[in-house]
C-alpha positions as CSV (number, residue, x, y, z in Angstrom):
1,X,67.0,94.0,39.0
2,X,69.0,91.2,39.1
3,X,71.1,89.4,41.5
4,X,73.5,90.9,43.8
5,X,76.8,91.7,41.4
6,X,79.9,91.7,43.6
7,X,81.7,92.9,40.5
8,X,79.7,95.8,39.6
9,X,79.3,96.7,43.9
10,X,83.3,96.8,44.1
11,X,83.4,99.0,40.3
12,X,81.2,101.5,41.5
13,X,82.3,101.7,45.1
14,X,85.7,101.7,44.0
15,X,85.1,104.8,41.1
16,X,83.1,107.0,43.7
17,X,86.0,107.1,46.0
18,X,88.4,108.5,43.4
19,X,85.3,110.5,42.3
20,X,85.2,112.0,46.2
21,X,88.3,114.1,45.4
22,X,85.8,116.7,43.7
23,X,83.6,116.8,46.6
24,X,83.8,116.6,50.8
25,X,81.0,115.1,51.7
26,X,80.3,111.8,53.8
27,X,81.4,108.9,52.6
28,X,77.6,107.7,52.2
29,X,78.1,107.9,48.3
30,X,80.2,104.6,48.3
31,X,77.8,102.4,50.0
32,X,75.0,104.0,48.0
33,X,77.1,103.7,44.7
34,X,77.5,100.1,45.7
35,X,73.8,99.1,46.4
36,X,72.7,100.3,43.3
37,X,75.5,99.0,40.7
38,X,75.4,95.6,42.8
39,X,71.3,95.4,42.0
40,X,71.9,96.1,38.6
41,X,69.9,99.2,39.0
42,X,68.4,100.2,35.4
43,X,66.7,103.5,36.6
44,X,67.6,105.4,39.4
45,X,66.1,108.6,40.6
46,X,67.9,110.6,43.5
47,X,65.9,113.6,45.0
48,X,67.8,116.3,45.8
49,X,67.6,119.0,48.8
50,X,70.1,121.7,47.4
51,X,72.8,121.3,44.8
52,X,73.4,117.8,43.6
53,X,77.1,116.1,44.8
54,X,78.9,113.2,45.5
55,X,75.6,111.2,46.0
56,X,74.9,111.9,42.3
57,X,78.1,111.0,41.3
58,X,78.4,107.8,43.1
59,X,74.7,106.9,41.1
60,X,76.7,107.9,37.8
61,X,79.1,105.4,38.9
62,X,76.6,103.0,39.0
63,X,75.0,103.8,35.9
64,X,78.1,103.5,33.9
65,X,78.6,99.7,35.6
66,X,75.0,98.8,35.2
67,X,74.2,101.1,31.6
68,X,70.7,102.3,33.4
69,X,69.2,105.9,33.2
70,X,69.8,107.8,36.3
71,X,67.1,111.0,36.8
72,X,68.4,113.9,39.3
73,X,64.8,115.9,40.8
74,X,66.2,119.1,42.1
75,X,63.6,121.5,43.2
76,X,64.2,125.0,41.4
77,X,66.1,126.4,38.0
78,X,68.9,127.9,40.5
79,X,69.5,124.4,41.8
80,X,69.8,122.9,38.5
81,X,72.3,124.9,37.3
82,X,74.6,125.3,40.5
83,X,74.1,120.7,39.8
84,X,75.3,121.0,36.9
85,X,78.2,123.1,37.5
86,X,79.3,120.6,40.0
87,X,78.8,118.1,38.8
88,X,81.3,119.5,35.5
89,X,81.6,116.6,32.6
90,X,79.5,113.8,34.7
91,X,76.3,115.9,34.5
92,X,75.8,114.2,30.9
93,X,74.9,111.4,32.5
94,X,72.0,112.7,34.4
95,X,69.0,113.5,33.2
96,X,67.8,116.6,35.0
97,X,64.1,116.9,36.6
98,X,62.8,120.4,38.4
99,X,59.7,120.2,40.0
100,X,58.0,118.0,43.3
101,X,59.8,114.5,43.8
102,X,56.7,113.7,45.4
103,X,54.7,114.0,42.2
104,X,57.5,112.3,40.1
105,X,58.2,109.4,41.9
106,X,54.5,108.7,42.2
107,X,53.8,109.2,38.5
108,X,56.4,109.6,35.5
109,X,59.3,107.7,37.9
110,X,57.0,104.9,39.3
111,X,58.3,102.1,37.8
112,X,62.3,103.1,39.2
113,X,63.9,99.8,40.9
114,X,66.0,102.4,42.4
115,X,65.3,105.7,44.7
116,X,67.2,108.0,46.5
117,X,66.3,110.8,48.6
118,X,67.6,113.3,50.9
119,X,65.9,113.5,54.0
120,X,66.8,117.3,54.1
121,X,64.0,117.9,51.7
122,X,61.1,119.7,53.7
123,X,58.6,117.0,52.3
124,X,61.0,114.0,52.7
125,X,58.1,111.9,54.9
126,X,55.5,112.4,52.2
127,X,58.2,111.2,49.2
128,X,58.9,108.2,51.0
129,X,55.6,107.5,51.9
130,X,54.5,108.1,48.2
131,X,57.0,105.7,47.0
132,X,55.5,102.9,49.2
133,X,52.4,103.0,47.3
134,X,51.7,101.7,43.7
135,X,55.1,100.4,43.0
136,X,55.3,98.7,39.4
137,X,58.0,96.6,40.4
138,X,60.3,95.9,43.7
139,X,61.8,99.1,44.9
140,X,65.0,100.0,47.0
141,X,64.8,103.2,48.8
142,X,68.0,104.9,50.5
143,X,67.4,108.0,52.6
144,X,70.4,109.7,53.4
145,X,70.8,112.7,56.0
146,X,68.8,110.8,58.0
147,X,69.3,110.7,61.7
148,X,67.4,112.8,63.9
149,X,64.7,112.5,61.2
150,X,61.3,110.2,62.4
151,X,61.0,108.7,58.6
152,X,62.3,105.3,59.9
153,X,60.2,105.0,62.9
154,X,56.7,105.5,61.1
155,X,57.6,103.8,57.8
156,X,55.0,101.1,56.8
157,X,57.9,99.0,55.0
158,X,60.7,96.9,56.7
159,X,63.0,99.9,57.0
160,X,66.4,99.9,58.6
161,X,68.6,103.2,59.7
162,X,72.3,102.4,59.7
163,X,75.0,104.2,61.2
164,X,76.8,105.1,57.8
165,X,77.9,109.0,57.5
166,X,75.1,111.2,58.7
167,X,72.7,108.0,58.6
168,X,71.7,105.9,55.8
169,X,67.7,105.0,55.6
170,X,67.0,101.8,53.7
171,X,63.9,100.0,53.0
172,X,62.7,97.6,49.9
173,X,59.2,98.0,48.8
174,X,57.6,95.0,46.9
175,X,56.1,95.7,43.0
176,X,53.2,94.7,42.3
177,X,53.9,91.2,40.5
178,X,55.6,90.0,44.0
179,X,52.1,91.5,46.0
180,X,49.8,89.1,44.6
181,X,47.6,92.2,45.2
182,X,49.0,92.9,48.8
183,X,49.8,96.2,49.7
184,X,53.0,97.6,48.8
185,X,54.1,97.5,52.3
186,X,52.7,94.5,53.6
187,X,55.7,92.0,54.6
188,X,53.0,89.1,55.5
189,X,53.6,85.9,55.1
190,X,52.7,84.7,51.4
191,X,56.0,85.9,49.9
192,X,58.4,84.7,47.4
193,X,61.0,83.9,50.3
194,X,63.6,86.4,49.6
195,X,63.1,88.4,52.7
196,X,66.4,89.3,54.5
197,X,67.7,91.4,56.8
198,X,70.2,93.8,57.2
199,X,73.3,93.4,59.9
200,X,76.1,96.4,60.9
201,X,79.4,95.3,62.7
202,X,81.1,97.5,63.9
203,X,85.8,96.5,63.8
204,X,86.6,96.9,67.6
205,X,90.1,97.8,66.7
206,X,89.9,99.9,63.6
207,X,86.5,101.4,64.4
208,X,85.2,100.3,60.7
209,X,82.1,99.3,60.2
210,X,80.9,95.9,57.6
211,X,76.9,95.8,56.3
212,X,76.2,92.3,55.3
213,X,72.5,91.4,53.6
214,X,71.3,88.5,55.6
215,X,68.6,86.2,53.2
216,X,66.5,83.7,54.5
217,X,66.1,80.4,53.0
218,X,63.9,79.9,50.2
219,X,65.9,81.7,47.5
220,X,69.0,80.9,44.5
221,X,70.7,83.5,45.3
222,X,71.5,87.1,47.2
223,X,69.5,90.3,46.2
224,X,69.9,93.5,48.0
């Protein structure tokens, strides 16, 4: 991934919204949409709980922006098809997985700059800590559905749980080339000084709430 695209962040937020009018779900898509097409995501891989939605088709969004692959893990045949049905024309630009995210993302899907899971899956705490391990390059994982769930608390990465529709895990997990043979999770010291952090304001008087990426000195430029 690149740095942050303002450009491609607006695109895809902006073609998920009109996308929304096919589906009613939280308005998590957009902001998800946004991170990935901003990072220039080139493969992205969203695990999926049920039937794929308007999560999936922000990601398509995103892939159109940024011309990456974008791989859709649902767990069972039934699944795949009710996806595809949903997801009418845009399901050509998934390429559909059935079987254990677990397993994917920690072999064929190891080297995705880009991960998205819903933490409705039964085995959501095992994904994410699967993904945490072994990464072939630097990682963003989202986790939406996520409050009321304990995956943030434990998580051996710098995670962060923001108030966005039914709560929005997000965490970065450094590849090996920016490890110097440090553990995936490990945040010490000997970085590349690119580390950030993530701040939610909340409008007082419309109620709407701004997520800014925060980088510390040390950098060129803004990454997400």
């Amino acid at each position: 991934m690149g740095f942050w695209s303002a450009e491609n962040a607006t695109e895809a937020y902006i073609k998920t919204m009109n996308m929304g009018k096919k589906a009613n779900e939280p308005d998590v898509a957009e902001f998800i949409s946004a991170i990935a097409a901003g990072n220039n995501a080139q493969l992205m891989v969203v695990a999926c709980a049920a039937t794929a939605g308007l999560t999936t088709l922000g990601l398509v969004a995103a892939s159109r922006q940024t011309g990456g692959r974008l791989i859709c893990i649902v767990k069972g045949i039934e699944e795949l098809h009710s996806s595809q049905q949903a997801l009418e024309s845009d399901a050509n630009r998934v390429e559909f997985v059935v079987g254990d995210a677990q397993s994917f993302l920690s072999n064929e899907y190891k080297s995705a700059d880009l991960v998205v899971i819903d933490c409705n899956l039964e085995n959501h705490e095992g994904i994410l800590g699967a993904i945490q391990n072994r990464r072939e390059k630097s990682t963003i994982v989202l986790g939406y559905n996520a409050f009321w769930k304990d995956s943030w608390v434990w998580s051996k990465a710098n995670s962060h749980l923001l108030p966005i529709g039914e709560g929005l895990l997000l965490m970065r997990v450094a590849g090996k080339c920016e490890t110097g043979g440090r553990r995936s999770g490990d945040h010490g010291g000997g970085g590349s000084g690119r580390r950030g952090h993530w701040v939610v304001k909340v409008d007082k008087c419309t109620g709407e709430e701004h997520v800014f990426r925060i980088k510390s000195a040390g950098g060129g430029g803004v990454r997400a």
